[in-house]
C-alpha positions in Angstrom: 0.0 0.0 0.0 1.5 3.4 -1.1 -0.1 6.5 1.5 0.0 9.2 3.1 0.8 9.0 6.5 2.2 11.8 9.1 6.4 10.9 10.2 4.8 10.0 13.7 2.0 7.8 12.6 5.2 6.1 10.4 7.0 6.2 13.4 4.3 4.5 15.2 4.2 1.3 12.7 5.4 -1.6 13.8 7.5 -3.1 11.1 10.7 -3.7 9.5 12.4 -1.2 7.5 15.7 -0.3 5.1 17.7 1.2 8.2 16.4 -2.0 10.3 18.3 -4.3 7.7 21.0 -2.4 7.5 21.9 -3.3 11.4 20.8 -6.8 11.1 23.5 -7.2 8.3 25.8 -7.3 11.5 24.0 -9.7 13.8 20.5 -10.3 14.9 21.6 -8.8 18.0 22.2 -5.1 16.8 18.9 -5.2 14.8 17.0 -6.1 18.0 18.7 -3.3 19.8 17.7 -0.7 16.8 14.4 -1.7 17.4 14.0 -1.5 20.4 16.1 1.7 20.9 16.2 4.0 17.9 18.4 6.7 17.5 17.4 10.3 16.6 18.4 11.1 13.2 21.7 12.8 13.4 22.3 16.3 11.8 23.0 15.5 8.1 19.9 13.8 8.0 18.0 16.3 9.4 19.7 18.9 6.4 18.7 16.2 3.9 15.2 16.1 4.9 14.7 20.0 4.8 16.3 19.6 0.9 13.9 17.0 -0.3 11.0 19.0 1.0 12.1 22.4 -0.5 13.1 20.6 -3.6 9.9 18.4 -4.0 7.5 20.5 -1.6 8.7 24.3 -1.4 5.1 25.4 0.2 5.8 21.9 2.9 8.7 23.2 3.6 8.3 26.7 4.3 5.7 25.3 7.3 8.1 22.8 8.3 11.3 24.8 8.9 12.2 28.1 11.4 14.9 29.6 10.9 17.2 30.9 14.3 17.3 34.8 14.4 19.4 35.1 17.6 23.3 35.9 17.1 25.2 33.6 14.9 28.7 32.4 15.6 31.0 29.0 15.4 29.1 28.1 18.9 25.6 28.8 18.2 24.3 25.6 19.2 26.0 25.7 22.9 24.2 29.2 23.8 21.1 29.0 25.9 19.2 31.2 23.1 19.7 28.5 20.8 18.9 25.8 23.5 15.5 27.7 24.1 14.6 28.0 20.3 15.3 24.5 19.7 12.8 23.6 22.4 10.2 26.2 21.1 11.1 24.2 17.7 10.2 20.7 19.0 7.0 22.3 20.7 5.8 23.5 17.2 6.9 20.8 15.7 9.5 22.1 13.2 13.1 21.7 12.3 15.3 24.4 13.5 17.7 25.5 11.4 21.0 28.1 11.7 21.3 30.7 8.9 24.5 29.2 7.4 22.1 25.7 7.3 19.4 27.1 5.4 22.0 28.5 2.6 23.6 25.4 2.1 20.2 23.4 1.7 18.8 26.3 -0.6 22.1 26.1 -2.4 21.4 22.5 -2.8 17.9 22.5 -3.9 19.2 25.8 -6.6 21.3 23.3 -7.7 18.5 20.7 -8.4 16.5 23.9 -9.9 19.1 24.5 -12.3 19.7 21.2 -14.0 16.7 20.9 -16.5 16.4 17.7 -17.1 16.5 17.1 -13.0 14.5 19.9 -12.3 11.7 18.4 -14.9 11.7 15.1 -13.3 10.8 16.8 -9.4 8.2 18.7 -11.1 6.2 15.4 -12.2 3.1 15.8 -9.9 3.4 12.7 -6.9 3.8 11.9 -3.8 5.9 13.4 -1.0 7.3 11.5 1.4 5.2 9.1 0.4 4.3 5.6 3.1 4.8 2.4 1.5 3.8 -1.3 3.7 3.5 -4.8 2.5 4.1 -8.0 4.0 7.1 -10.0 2.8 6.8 -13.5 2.2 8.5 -14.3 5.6 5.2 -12.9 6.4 7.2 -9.9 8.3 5.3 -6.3 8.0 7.7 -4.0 5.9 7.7 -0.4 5.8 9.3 2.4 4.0 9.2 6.1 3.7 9.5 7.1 -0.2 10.9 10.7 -0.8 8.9 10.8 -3.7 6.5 8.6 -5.6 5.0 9.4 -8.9 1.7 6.6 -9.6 1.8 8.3 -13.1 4.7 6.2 -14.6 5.0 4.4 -11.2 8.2 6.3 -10.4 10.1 6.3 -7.5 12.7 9.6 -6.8 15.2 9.9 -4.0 17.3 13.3 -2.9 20.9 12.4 -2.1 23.4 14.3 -1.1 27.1 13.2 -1.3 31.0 14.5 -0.8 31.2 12.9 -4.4 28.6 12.4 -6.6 30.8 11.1 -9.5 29.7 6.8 -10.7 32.2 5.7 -8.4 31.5 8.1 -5.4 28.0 7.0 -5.5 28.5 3.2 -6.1 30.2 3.4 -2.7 27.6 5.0 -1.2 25.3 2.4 -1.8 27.2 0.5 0.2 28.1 2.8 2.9 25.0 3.7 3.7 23.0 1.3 2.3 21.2 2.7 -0.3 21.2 -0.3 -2.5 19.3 -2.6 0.3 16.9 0.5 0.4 16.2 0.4 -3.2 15.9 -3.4 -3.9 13.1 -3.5 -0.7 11.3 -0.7 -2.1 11.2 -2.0 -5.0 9.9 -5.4 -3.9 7.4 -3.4 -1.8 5.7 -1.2 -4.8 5.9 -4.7 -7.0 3.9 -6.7 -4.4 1.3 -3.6 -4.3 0.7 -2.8 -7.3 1.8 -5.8 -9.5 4.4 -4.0 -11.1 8.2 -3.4 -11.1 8.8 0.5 -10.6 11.6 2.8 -12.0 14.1 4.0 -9.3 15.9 7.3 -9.6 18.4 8.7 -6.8 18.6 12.6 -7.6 22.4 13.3 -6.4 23.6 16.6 -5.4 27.0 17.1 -4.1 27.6 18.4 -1.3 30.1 21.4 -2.0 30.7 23.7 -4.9 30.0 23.7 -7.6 27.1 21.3 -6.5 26.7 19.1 -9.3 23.7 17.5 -9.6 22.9 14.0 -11.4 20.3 11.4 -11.8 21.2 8.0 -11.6 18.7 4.9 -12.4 19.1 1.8 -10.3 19.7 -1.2 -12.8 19.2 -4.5 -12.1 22.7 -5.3 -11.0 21.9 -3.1 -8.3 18.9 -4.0 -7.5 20.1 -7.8 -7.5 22.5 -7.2 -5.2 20.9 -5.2 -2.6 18.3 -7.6 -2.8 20.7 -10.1 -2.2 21.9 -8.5 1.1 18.1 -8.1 2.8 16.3 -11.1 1.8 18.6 -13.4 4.3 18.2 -10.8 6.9 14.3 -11.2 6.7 14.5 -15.0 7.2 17.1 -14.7 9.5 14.7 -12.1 11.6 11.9 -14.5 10.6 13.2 -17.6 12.6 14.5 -15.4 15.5 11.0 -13.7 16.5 9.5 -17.5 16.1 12.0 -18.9 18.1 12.7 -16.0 20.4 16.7 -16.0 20.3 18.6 -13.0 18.7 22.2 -14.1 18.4 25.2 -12.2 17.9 28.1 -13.0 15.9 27.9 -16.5 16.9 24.6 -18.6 17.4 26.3 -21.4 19.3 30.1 -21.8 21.0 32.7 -19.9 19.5 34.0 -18.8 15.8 37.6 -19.7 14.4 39.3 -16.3 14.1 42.1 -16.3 11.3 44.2 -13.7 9.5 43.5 -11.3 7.1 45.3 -13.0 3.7 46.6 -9.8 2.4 48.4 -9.2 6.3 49.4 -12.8 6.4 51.2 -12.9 3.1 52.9 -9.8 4.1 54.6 -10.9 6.9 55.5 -14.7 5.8 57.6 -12.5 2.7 58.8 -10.4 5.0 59.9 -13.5 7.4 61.5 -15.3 4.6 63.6 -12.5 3.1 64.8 -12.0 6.5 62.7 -9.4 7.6 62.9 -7.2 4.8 59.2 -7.0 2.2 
């Protein structure tokens, strides 16, 4: 099902998500813990969420942002005028922002503005953070949180921002940060609703000048392979909640610990030539 749905009634659900995944690629363990105890999103996240809303939802996001007035300097944030406006902030519900904060999200989002061919593609009428839930076959609850969805051409469209947003830069962060599992469970998600495989775009800006901007399609590949990564996670989560135990790096006894090869190597030439590589 692909909704609307507030961040707290989201918050609320009870269900297993990208992020989730991401921790239960470690052990069982750690993705118990994030469920049970999750983490506020940290400051980057916070900038990102402000630049997909004034790049896909300028109106949204001039309602969901204030910006600080007070004096600025290298230690706003440790003033008690600072302190107080953030809790004014939470009390309205909004995201507080300094003034050197909201130019590098607008210079972001100018950025996004002034690519045309991106720029056309956030101005397809959708979705806005739209709500997606299904129910994998493990017969687990899933949910995700799309940044934007567009049912006309069943198009998916995610803001990213990144130190370098060149094929290679972004390939590894996929991986860093798990974009790739996020994509191939999204896509699963919108197939099993709707009976039918979506496109998914990641919009890319960098981070610092000259804030180039790019769109890049997830293929198959990586599709594949970030399916790859969450589908044992699912079962593996499956079995645990039916049987109760969350294991960490080792279900039963011990684990045989050996060598990196590269390290071993190294020091069995450096052992034979008499101690020099």
């Amino acid at each position: 099902m692909i909704r609307e749905l507030s961040w707290a009634d989201y918050s609320a659900l009870d269900a297993i998500n990208p992020s989730l995944v991401s921790h239960g690629l470690r052990s069982m363990r750690h993705m118990l813990y994030a469920k049970e105890n999750p983490t506020p999103p940290t400051r980057d996240m916070i900038l990102g969420t402000v630049a997909h809303s004034m790049v896909f939802e300028p109106l949204r996001y001039i309602q969901t942002v204030r910006v600080f007035e007070g004096k600025q300097t290298k230690n706003t944030k440790a003033t008690k005028a600072w302190k107080n406006f953030v809790a004014e902030c939470q009390a309205a519900n909004v995201i507080p922002l300094e003034l050197d904060e909201l130019a590098e999200v607008q210079e972001w989002a100018d950025a996004v503005a002034d690519t045309p061919h991106c720029a056309a593609m956030v101005g397809m009428k959708g979705i806005t953070e739209a709500c997606l839930t299904w129910t994998d076959e493990t017969g687990l609850a899933c949910k995700s949180r799309l940044d934007r969805y567009i049912p006309d051409g069943n198009v998916v469209l995610e803001f990213k921002t990144a130190r370098d947003g060149s094929p290679d830069g972004v390939v590894r962060a996929t991986r860093d940060y798990g974009w790739d599992i996020a994509a191939a469970m999204r896509i699963d998600g919108i197939t099993k609703a709707i009976g039918k495989r979506p496109e998914y775009w990641w919009i890319v800006v960098e981070k610092e000048p000259p804030y180039v901007v790019t769109p890049y399609r997830c293929d198959e590949g990586m599709e594949a392979l970030g399916r790859a990564k969450y589908r044992p996670v699912l079962e593996k989560w499956a079995a645990c909640v039916k049987s109760g135990r969350f294991p960490g790096y080792a279900d039963k006894g011990g684990l045989v610990l050996s060598p990196a090869t590269w390290e071993l190597m190294k020091f069995e030439v450096e052992y034979t030539n008499g101690g020099e590589s």
